[in-house]
Backbone bond lengths (Angstrom), bond angles and torsions (degrees), N, CA, C in turn:
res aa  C-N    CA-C-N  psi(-1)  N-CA   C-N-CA  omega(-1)  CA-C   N-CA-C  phi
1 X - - - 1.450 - - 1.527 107.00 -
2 X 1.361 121.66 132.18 1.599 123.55 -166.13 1.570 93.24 -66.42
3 X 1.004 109.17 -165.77 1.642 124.13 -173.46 1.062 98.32 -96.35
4 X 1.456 150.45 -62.18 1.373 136.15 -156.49 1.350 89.21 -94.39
5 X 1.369 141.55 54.69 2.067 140.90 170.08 1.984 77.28 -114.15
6 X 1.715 96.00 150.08 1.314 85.87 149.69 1.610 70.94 -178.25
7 X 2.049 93.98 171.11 1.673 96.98 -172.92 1.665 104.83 -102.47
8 X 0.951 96.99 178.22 1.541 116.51 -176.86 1.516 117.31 -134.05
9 X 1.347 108.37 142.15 1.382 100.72 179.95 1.693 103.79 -120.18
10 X 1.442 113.74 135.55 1.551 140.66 -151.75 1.524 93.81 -91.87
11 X 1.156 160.85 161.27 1.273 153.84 119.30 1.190 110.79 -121.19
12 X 1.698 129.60 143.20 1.507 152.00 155.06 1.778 108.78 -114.84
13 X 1.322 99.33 122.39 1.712 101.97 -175.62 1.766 99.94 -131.34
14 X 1.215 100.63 174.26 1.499 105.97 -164.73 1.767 92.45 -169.63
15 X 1.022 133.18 171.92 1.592 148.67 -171.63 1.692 98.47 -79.38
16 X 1.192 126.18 -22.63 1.689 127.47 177.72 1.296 115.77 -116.43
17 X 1.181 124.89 -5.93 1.323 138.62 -161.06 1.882 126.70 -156.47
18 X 1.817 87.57 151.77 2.183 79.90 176.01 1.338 81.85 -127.65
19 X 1.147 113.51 174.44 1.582 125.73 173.57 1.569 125.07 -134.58
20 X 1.088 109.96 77.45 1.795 90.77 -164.37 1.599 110.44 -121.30
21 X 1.705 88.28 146.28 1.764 114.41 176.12 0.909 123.36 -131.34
22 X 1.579 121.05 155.54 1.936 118.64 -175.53 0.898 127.21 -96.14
23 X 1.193 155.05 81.13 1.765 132.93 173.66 1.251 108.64 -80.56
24 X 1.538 97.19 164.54 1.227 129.96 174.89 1.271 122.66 -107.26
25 X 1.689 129.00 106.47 1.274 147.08 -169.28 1.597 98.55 -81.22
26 X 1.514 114.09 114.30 1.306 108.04 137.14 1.558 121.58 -117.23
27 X 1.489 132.76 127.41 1.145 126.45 167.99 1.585 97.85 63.81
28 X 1.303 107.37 -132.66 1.898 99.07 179.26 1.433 118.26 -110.17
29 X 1.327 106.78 36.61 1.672 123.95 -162.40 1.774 93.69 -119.82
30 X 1.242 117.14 99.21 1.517 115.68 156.50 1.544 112.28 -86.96
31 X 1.071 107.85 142.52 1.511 134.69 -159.92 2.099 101.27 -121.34
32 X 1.287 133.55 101.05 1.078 119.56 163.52 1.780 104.59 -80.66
33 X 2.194 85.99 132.08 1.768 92.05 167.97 1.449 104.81 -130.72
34 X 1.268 128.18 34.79 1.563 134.31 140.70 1.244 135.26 -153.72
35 X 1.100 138.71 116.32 1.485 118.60 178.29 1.282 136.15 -29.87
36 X 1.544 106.68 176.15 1.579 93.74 -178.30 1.771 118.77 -87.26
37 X 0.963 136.75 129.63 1.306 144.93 173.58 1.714 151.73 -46.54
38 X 0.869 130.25 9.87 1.850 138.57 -122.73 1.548 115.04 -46.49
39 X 0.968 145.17 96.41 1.305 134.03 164.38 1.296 104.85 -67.25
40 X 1.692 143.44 166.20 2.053 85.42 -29.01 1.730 111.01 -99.66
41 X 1.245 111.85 33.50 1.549 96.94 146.65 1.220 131.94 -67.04
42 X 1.006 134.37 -13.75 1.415 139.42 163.03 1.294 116.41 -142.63
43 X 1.251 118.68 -173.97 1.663 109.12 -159.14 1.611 81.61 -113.39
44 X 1.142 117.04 92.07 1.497 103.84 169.28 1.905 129.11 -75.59
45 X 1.411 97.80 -9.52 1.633 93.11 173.85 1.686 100.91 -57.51
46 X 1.553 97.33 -68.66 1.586 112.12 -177.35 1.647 111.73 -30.53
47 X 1.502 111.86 -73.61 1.486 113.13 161.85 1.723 132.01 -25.30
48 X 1.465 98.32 -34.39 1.775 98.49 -175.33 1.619 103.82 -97.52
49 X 1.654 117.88 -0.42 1.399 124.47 -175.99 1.377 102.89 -79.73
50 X 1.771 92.16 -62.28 1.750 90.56 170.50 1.182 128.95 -50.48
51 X 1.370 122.59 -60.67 1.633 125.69 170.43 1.946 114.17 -32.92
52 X 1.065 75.65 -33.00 1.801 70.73 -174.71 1.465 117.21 -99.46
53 X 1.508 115.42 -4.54 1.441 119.67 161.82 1.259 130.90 -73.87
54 X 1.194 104.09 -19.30 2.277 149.48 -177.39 1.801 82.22 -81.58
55 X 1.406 139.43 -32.13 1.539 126.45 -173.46 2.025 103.19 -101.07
56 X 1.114 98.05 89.45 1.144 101.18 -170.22 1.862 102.45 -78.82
57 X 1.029 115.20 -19.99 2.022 109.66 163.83 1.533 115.26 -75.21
58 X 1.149 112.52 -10.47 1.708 99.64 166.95 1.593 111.95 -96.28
59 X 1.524 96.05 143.03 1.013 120.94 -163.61 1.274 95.17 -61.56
60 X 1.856 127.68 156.94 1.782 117.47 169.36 1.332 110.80 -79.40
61 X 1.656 121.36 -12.46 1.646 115.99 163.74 1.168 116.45 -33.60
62 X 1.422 94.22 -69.13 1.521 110.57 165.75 1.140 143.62 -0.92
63 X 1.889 101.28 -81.00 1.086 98.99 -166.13 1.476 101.28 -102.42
64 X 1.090 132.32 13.59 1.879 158.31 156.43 1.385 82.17 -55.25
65 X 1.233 134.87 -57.94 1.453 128.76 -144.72 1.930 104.57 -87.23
66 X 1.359 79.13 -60.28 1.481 73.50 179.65 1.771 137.42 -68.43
67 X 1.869 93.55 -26.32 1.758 91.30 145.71 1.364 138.60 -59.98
68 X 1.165 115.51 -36.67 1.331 118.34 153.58 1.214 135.73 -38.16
69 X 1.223 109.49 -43.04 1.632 124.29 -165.11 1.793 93.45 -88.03
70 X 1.837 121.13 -33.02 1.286 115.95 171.62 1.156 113.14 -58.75
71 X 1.585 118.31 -24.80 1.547 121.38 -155.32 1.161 110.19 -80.66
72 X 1.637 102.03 -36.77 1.694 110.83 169.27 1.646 120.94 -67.85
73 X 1.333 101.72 -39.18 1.735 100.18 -176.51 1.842 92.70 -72.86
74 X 1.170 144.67 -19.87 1.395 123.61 -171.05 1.391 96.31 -88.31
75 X 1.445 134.72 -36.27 1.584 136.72 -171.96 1.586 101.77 -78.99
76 X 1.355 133.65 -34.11 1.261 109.07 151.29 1.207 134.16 -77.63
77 X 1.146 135.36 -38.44 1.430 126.84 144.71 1.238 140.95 -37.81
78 X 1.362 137.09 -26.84 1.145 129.01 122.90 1.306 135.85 -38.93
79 X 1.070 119.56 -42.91 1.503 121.78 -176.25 1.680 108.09 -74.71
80 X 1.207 104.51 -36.67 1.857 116.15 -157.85 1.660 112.72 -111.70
81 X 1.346 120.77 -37.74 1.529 127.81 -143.99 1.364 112.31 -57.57
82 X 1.235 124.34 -22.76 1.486 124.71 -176.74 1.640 102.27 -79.77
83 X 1.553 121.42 -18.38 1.420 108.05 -167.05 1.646 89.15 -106.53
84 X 1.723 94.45 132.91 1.624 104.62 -179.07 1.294 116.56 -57.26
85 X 1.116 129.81 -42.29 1.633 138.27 171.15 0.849 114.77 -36.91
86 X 1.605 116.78 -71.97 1.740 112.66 163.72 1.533 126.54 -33.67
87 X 1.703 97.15 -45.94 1.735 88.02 177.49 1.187 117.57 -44.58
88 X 1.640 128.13 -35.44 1.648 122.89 -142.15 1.889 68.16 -99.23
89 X 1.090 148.86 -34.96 1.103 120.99 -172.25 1.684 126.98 -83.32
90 X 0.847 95.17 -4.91 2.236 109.04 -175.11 1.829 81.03 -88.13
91 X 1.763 126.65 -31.82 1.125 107.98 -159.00 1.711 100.16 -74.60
92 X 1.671 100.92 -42.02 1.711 102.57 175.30 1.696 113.10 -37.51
93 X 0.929 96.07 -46.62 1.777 108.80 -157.46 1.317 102.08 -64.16
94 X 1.573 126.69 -29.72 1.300 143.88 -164.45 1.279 119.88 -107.70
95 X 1.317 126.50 14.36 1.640 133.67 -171.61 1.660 117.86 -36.48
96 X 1.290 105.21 -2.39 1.372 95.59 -167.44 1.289 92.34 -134.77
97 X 1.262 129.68 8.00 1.539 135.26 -176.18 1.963 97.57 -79.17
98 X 1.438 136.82 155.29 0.745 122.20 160.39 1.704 99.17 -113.22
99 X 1.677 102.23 146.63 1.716 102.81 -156.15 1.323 77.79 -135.30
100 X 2.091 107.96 153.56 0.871 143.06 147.42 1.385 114.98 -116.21
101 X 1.498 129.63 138.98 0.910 145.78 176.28 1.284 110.84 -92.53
102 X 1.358 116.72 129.86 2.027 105.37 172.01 1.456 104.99 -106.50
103 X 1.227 149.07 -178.98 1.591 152.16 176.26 2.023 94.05 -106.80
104 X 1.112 114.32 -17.40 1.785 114.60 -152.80 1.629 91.36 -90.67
């Protein structure tokens, strides 16, 4: 992966649900390399582990990093997501997350 590539993690949340996907940033070119995920209909940490084990050019920094950073947006979201306050705060914590909000 060149030096300025790196991934990103996507989120869509809603009062029943998170939604998360990865792209891949190069330069000003985002690249989606997984779909989006739903917790908790599916286990999407697990889902974005595999998907990203299937990318054998990213580095495991990488994708160490950016599971992590899923691990945190699903453990606060669980704990918080229905209370709006929290939202504006998971968003602080996440500045580089790109977020959709749902109303449902």
């Amino acid at each position: 992966m060149a030096e300025s590539a790196k991934l990103k993690l996507n989120a869509i949340w809603g009062k029943t649900f998170l939604g998360l996907a990865i792209e891949q940033v190069i330069g000003n070119y985002n690249f989606p390399i997984t779909p989006y995920y739903f917790w908790p209909r599916t286990e999407a940490w697990k889902q974005l582990k595999l998907e990203l084990e299937l990318k054998t050019w990213i580095p495991q920094e990488e994708k160490i990093r950016i599971l992590n950073s899923a691990t945190k947006l699903i453990n606060l979201c669980m704990q918080e997501y229905q209370n709006k306050e929290s939202i504006e705060n998971i968003k602080d914590c996440f500045k580089e997350l790109n977020q959709v909000e749902s109303s449902n």
